[in-house]
Each structure stands twice: as structure tokens, then as C-alpha cells.
N, C-alpha and C positions, 0 to 999 in steps of 0.2 A: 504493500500500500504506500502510497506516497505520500509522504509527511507534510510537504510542503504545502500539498494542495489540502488535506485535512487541515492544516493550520489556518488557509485562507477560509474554507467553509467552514470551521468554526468561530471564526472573527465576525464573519458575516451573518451567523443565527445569532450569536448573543450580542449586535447590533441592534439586529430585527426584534430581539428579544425586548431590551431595552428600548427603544421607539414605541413599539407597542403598549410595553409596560407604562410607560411617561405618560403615551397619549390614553391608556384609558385612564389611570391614576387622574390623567386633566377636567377626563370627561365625568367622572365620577362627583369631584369636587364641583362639578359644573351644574350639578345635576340637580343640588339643590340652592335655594334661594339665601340671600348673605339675610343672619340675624336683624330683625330691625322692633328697634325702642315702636310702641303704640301698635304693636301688632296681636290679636288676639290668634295666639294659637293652643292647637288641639293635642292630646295624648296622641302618641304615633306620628306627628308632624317632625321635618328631618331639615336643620337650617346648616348652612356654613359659616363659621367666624373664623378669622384668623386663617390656621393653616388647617385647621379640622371641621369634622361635622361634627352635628349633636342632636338627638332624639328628643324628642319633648315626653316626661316621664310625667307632668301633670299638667292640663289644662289651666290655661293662664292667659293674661293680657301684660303683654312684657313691659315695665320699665325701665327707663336708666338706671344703671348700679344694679339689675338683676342680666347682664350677660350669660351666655352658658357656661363659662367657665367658674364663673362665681358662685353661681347658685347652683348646686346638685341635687337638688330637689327638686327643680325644676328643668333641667336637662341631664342627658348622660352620652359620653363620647359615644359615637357611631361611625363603625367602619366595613358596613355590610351597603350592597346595593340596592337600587329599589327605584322604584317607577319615577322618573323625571318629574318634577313639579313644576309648574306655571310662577313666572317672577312675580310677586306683590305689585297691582298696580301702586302707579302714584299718582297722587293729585293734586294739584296747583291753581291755585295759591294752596299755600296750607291753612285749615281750619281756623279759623278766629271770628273776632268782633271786628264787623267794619262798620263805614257807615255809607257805605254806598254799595248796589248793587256789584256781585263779582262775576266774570266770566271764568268760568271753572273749565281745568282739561283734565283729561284722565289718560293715565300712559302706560303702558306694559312694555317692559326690555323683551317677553320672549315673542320672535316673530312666528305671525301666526295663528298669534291667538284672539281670543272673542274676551272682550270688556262689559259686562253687565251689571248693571247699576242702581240704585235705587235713592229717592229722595223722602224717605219717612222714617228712616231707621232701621228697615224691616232687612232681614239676610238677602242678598241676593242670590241666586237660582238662576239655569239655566234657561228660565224661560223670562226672568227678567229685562229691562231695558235695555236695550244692545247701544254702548254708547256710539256714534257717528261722528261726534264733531262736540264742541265746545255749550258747555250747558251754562245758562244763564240763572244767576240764585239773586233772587228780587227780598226774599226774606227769610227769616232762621230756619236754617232747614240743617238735617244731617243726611250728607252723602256715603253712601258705602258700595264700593266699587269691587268686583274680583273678576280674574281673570280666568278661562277655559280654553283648552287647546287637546281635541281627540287625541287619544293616548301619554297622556302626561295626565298627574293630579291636577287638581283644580287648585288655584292659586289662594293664601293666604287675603281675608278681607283690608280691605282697607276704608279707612275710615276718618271723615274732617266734620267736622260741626261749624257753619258759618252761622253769626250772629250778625244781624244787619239792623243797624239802628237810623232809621230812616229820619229823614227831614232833617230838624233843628230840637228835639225832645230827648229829653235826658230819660234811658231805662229804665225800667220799674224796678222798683227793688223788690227781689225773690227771699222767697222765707224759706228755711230749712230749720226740722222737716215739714213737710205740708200742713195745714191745720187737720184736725182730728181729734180725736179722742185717745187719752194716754193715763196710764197708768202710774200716779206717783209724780215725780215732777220733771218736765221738759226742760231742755235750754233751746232755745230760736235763736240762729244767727239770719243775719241779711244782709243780704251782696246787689251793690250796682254795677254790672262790667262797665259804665258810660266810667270815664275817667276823671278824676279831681270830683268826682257827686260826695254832697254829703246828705246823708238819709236824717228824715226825724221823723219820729214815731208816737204815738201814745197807746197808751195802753187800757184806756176807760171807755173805749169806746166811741168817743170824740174825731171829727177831723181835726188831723194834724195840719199845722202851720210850720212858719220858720221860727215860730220862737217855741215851739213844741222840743220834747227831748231829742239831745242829738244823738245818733248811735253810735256805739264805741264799742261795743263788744255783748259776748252773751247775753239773752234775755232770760231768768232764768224765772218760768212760771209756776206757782206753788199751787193755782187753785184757775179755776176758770176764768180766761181770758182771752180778747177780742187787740189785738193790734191791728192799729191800720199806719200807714207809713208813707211816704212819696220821698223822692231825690232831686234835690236842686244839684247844679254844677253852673257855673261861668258862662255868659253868654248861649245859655240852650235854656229851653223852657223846660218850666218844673215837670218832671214823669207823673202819671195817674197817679190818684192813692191807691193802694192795696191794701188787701184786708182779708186777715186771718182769724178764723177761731179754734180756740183750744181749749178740748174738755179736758177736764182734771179729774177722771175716777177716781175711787178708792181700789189701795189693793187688796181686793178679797180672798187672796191666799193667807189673809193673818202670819205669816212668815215674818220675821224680823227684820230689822232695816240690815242687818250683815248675819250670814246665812252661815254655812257651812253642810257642805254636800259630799256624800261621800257612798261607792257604790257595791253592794253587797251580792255576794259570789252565788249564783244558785249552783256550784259547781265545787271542786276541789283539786285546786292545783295545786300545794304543798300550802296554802294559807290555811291559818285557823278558821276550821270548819264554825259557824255560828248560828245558829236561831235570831230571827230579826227582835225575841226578847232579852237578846246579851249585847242587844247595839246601844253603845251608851247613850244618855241625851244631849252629850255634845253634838251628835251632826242633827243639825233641822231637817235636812231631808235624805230621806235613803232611798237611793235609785237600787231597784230590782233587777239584776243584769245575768240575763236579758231572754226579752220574747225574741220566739224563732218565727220564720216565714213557714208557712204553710202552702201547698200546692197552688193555693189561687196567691196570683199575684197582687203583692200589696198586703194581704192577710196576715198577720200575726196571731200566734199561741203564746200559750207559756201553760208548763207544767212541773212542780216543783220537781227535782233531779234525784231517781231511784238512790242512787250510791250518796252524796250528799244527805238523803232525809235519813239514810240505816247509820252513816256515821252519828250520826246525831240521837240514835240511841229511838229512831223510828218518828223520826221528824214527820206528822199526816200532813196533809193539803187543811185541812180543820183547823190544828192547832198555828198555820202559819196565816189563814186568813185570823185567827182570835189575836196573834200578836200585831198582825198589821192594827188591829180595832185599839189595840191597847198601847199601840206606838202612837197611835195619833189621839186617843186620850190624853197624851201625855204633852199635845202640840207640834209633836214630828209629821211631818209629812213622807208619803211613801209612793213613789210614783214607777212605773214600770220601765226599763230602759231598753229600746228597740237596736239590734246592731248586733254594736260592737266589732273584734277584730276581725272574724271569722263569719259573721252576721250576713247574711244572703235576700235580704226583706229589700225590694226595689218597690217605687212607687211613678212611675213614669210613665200611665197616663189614667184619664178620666176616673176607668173603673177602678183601679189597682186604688187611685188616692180614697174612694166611695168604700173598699175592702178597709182599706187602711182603719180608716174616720172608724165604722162599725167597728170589727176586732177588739180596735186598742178602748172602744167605750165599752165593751162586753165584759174586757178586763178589767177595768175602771170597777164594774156592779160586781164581777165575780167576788173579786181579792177587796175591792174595797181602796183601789190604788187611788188618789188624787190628781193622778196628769201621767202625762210622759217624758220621756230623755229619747231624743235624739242621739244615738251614736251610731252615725250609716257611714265607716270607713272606707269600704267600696265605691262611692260615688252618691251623689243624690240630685237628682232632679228638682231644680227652683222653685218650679209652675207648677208642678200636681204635688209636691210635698207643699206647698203653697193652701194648696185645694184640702188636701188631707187635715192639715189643724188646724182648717178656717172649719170645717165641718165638723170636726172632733169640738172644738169651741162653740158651735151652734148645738153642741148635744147635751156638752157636761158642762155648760154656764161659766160665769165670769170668775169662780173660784178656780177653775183648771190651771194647774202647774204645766208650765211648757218650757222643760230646759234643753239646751245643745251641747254637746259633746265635740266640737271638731278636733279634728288636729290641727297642729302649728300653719300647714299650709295653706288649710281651706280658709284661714282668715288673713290670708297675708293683702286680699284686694278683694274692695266691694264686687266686682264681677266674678268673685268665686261662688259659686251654688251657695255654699253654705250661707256666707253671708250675704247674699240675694233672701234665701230664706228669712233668714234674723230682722233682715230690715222689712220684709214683705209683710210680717205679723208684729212690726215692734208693739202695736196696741197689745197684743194677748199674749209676750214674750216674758216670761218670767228671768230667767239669767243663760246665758252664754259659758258656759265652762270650758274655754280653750284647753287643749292637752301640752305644756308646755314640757314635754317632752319627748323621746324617741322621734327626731327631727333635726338633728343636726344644728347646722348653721342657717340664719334666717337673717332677713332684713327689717329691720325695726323703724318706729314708726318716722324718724329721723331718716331714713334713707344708707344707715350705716348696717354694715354685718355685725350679729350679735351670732356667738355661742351659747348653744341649749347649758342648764348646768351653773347658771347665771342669774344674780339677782337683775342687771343690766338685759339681757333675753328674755325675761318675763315681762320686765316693766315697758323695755321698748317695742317690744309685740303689742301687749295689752293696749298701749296708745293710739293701735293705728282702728279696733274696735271705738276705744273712746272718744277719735278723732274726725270718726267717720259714719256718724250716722247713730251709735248705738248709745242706749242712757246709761252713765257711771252704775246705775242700780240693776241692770242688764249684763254687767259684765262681772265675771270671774275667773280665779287664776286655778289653772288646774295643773296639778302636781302628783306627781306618787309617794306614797305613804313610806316605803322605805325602796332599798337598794336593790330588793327582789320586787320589789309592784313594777319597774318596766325594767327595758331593755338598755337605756339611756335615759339621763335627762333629769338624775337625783339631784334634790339639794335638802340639806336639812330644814328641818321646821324654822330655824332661824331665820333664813331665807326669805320665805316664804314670809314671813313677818315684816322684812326689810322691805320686800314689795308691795304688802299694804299701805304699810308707813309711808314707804316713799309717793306712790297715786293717791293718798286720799290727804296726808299732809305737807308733802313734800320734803320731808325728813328721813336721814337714810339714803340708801338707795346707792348705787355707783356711779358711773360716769356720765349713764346716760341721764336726763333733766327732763322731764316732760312739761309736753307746753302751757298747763296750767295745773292745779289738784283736784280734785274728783272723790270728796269725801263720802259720797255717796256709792260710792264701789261695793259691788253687792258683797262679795268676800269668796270663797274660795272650795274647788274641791280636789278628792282624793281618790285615787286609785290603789288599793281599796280600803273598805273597815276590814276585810279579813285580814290584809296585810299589815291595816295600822293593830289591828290586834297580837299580831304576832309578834309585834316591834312593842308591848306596851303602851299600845295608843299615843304613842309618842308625837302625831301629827294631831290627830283630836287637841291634846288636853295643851300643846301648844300654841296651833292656830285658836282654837275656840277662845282662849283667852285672849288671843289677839283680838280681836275681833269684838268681843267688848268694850273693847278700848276706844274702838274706832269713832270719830264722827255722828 
């Protein structure tokens, strides 16, 4: 054989080899769309940054300081292949306040492809608006555009909100949250996007004037009340007045102003096995964990646990509804907790949420429960989990307990289900118990990364609920009872005290500052009483007294 000539043809395959190699490595990275800040993307969505890809591992609306590489919770490196996706249209101008009509264009980098578009907010679909040319927006409108091209994915939405303030009229000023009926006491703030406005308000009912109060900051209403408001600015004429009402219920769960929740095993995983009459009266409420789904979708059971009721020396179904009677004798609350880790119960549509609503009220009359806990780890639907406790609320009255369970990530942004949830029912929400642990690293409400594990990661999470939408009395800090209640994410009861202290007086606390205090912080829960039992209740008898203390 001739050497020479094998040397030339092997120089020439691992050429060919390498060209090859280069050019599909190009076309692979090509394949998907570069990361971009104000983009709502999906679990399974595949982006490029830098020199790598990354998968999207939970359902998100991206912003600055959440990159893939930063946040791991929200993406994970990807170096497998997959169907070509469509580039993110863009749109031009970008969304704002103007005050003249704008000629808006819409642009896709991949050739090729169809632009469909919509001007109410609503998703666009393949059978929506085919853009052609240049769209004219005369007034507030939201455009959201995505792009299609047979055999590729369909392109990531894109989305601008133009606010057009016509003539010479200064904008109205917008109340948050809406008027309504609320439970215990509101704060209202109000925003004029017109620039240099200054808003005044009253609060008796009266038309305001300019020598009426000026607005400076939170409203905060203790009892029923009617604000009406308008906005002067320089040279523009005064805005309408606007006008809000807010009812001031009472809370008819009798529950304390700072709570403590803590949830009880129907099960036995090395925790001390207990009867709900060895649960001390330190927690107010004991979530029952947890009802299972049943064959119809949406349905929930619960039946106490064979091996669980013989450890317990022949625990009946009888003797566990007479203790629920005699825990809430005592002013404990006992409400059923739906999920959990392993927890299979979906509610994502009409009928499933009408299963739901019945079920969990069946369990309510059965056992005697007070309300429910949301802890749906696997995902959850806004709209018909929405439907389910607006209906479960039309069954079992304005005393119904309605608490959530997320983890860290479902409340990192209002457009996560979960907290779409929280804010859709804030009227009939009793507390929010974020899971601040088993989560890693997260972005707090500052825009900084915080570490799980941290009085600084609890209190700058907790801010971005208290910052957005939900009432100090609405939210709680959830923690694990000792070093075996989770996987990550321990801190001592100490801690956990540091983080009251710091949200409701601002005393305490580490590095991070929150933007105002929030004495009214509902207080706090735990995973679980079996495990704070096994530890000496060591979380009980340290948060509870915290928690007296408070505000």
C-alpha cells in the first residue's frame, strides 16, 4: 500500500471531517433564537447566549439580571438538537407613553416566515392578523406579535404596550388594586404616567380640588372608603377625576393578626408519627397533607393512611374527625392541603375546577376541615384554579380558609400561575406561605441574587409578594422545621425570627433593606409539626413567641 497516498487521503477526511463538524456545530447554534430581557417563554423553549444554548426548565417572562446563566432554575445548558425555531419578532418603536399617534412595524430576522399579530392583548394564533405593512396605534393599545414558518417552531411572542395621551390632558390617575371588597386593611397607591403630574385626592367622598390632599405615597384604608383623585401637571389640562370604592370586610376566619401554620403528615416518613390531639396550640392552623386526585379530573379524596392510623396504636377515621372538633374548640383551624410533592390533582378546565369546588367542600362537611392549602408542585392552571375557589367560596361562605403553598419560583413574577392565582382571589385569600427552601439561588425583590439558607433570601423574596400586588397580612414565610423536613434550605428558628423582625419593623435582618415595613405580615409556616416534633418543637415554641411580639 502506499503511504504517501494514505497520508494525502487521510488529511483530506479529517478536513472534511472538521468543515463538516464546524458547519453543523454553526448551524446548531443557529438554530435557536439569542436570549432576550421581556420575553415570555415556555418549559421546553431552547434560547442561545453567549457561546451556549439553554433549555427553559420553568415557565417565565425573562428579566434583566435573570440570564441563563445566572439563574438555574430557570434555565439549564442544552446540547442536544431539535426543530429550528422562528427568531422573536420585533417591534418598533418600542412600547411606551407617547402622546401622539405611533406608526408601529413588526420585523422577523428568519426569512420566510408569517408575522401574526394582535391589538387587545389576546395570544396570537395562526389564524390571526397577518401583518403586511406598518400598523397605525391612535390609542392605548397592547400589540403582541409572533412569528411562523412551516417546519421550524413557532417563534417566541413579542410584546409593546403603547400608551397614547392625546390632545393637551394630563392622564388619569390609576388606582392599585382596583376598588373592591377586601378583607382587613388595603394600601392604594396611584400612578400618573403624564410627567411632572401631581395627583390630589380625598378620601370622604368629596370632589377633589388643588388645594385637596396631595399624594405622596401609600393610602393605607382601615375601614370603608371612596377616593376620588385627578392630576394637574404644567401647561396640560387637569385629567378627569377618578373614583374608587373600597369595602372593608371583616375577617371571618377569627384567626389572629400573626398566625403560624404548620403541616401534618397523614403518612410516615421517619417523622414522629402524631394524632392531630398531640398538635400543640402553638400553630393556628394545621394543614392536613394531603388529599389525593381521584380518577375524575380535578376531584380530590383523602383517607386517613392504613400504616400511619396502626402506628398510632389504631388511629379510626372517628377519632381523627372528634380531634379535628376539639382542635378547633380550642380556636385552631384545620384545613385540608391538596398536592404536594408527589401530588397528581390538575384543575385545567371548566369541569375539572366544578370537581375540584365539590370534592374539597365534601371534605370540608366530612372531617369538619375549615378551607384549603394549595400545594400543586407540578404546575397549576390561573383560570380554572381561579374558577375552583371562586366556587368552593360560593359554597362554604366568607369564613373559608384559603392558603398557598408555592415554591421559591412560582412567586418570583406576577405572571407566574401561582401568583396570577393569589392576586385573582386577593378578596377570599387568607395567606400565601412561600416555600423558602429546596431552591437554590433566586432573585430578590431588589433585583440582586440571594442564596436559599439566608435571612437576606427570605426577606428579599418575601418583598417582591409584598411589592406586588399582595397584603402584608396575605403573606408568609415558609421554612422547614428542622434539617431533615427538606432537602435544602435550613435555617434555625433564629432566622426565621430575624425575618419577621426585619418586614414588619425593620430591625434585624442582613444586607438586604426592604422598601418600606409591613407590620402586618401574616407570620409564618413549617414543614412539618411531625418534624418540629421530633426536633422538640423547637420551631413552634420559637417562632410562636415571635410572633406575639409582633405589631
Amino acid at each position: 500500500m502506499n503511504k504517501k497516498k494514505l497520508t494525502k487521503a487521510t488529511a483530506f477526511i479529517i478536513m472534511f471531517v472538521m468543515v463538516f463538524s464546524m458547519s453543523f456545530h454553526a448551524s446548531v447554534k443557529a438554530a435557536y433564537p439569542a436570549w432576550q430581557a421581556g420575553t415570555a417563554y415556555k418549559t421546553g423553549d431552547i434560547v442561545s447566549y453567549g457561546d451556549s444554548n439553554y433549555k427553559c426548565v420553568q415557565g417565565h417572562t425573562a428579566l434583566t439580571g435573570w440570564e441563563p446563566p445566572v439563574v438555574p432554575a430557570l434555565w439549564s445548558l442544552y446540547s442536544g438538537g431539535s426543530t429550528q425555531t422562528v427568531a422573536t419578532p420585533v417591534i418598533s418603536p418600542a412600547g411606551g407613553t407617547y402622546s401622539a399617534s405611533q406608526t408601529v412595524t413588526i420585523a422577523c430576522s428568519t426569512a420566510g416566515s408569517t408575522i401574526r399579530y394582535t391589538l387587545n392583548g389576546d395570544e396570537p394564533s395562526a389564524s390571526s392578523t397577518e401583518y403586511k405593512g406598518a400598523i397605525t396605534i391612535a390609542a392605548t393599545t397592547t400589540v403582541k406579535a409572533k412569528a411562523f414558518l412551516s417546519g421550524m417552531n413557532d417563534s417566541q411572542t413579542a410584546t409593546a404596550v403603547y400608551t397614547i395621551i392625546k390632545d393637551d390632558t394630563v392622564a388619569s390617575p390609576v388606582f392599585t388594586p382596583a376598588e373592591g371588597t377586601y378583607y382587613g386593611n388595603v394600601d392604594v397607591t396611584l400612578k400618573c404616567v403624564t410627567s411632572n403630574a401631581t395627583i390630589y385626592y380625598t378620601t370622604d367622598g368629596s370632589a377633589p380640588t388643588a388645594s385637596s390632599k396631595v399624594y405622596s405615597g401609600v393610602i393605607t384604608l382601615t375601614a370603608t372608603t371612596t377616593i376620588k383623585a385627578f392630576a394637574k401637571a404644567p401647561n396640560l389640562k387637569d385629567s378627569a377625576v377618578v373614583t374608587a370604592s373600597y369595602t372593608i370586610s371583616k375577617d371571618n376566619t377569627n384567626l389572629p393578626t400573626h398566625i403560624l401554620t404548620g403541616y401534618w403528615q397523614n403518612f410516615d416518613n421517619g417523622a414522629k408519627c402524631l394524632k392531630i390531639s398531640d398538635v400543640p396550640q402553638t400553630y393556628n392552623i394545621i394543614a392536613i397533607a394531603f388529599a389525593e386526585a381521584t380518577a375524575n379530573q380535578g376531584e380530590v379524596t383523602f383517607k386517613l393512611d392504613s400504616s400511619l392510623a396502626s402506628k398510632l396504636g389504631g388511629y379510626t377515621e372517628q377519632q381523627f374527625i372528634s380531634d379535628i372538633a376539639a382542635a378547633k374548640a380550642k380556636k385552631q383551624k384545620v384545613i385540608i392541603s391538596v398536592g404536594g410533592e408527589t401530588g397528581s390533582v390538575s384543575v385545567s378546565n371548566a369541569t375539572a375546577a366544578t370537581n375540584f369546588a365539590n370534592s374539597v367542600y365534601a371534605l370540608m362537611v366530612k372531617y369538619g376541615f375549615d378551607g384549603v392549602d394549595i400545594d400543586l408542585e407540578n404546575g397549576i392552571n390561573a383560570t380554572y384554579m381561579t374558577s375552583a375557589l371562586r366556587q368552593l367560596s360560593q359554597k362554604a361562605g366568607s369564613g373559608l380558609i384559603i392558603t398557598m403553598a408555592p415554591q421559591t419560583l412560582d412567586m418570583q413574577s406576577v405572571n407566574s400561575g401561582y401568583f396570577q392565582v393569589a392576586l385573582n382571589i386577593k378578596d377570599i385569600l387568607t395567606v400565601v406561605n412561600t416555600q423558602y427552601y429546596n431552591s437554590g439561588s433566586m432573585l430578590g425583590q431588589d433585583g440582586k441574587v440571594y442564596s436559599q439558607g439566608s435571612v437576606d433570601f427570605i426577606t428579599a423574596l418575601a418583598a417582591i409578594q409584598l411589592e406586588n400586588g399582595l397584603r402584608p397580612d396575605q403573606v408568609g414565610l415558609g421554612l422547614p422545621a428542622s434539617t431533615r423536613g427538606a432537602g435544602s434550605g435550613y435555617v434555625s428558628p433564629s432566622v426565621v425570627n430575624a425575618a419577621l423582625d426585619c418586614l414588619t419593623t425593620g430591625t434585624g435582618g442582613g444586607s438586604y433593606k426592604p422598601p418600606r415595613t409591613y407590620p402586618s405580615l401574616r407570620g409564618a409556616m413549617t414543614w412539618s409539626i411531625n418534624w418540629d416534633a421530633s426536633n422538640n418543637y423547637d420551631f413552634a415554641n420559637t417562632v410562636s413567641a415571635k410572633l406575639k411580639t409582633l405589631p
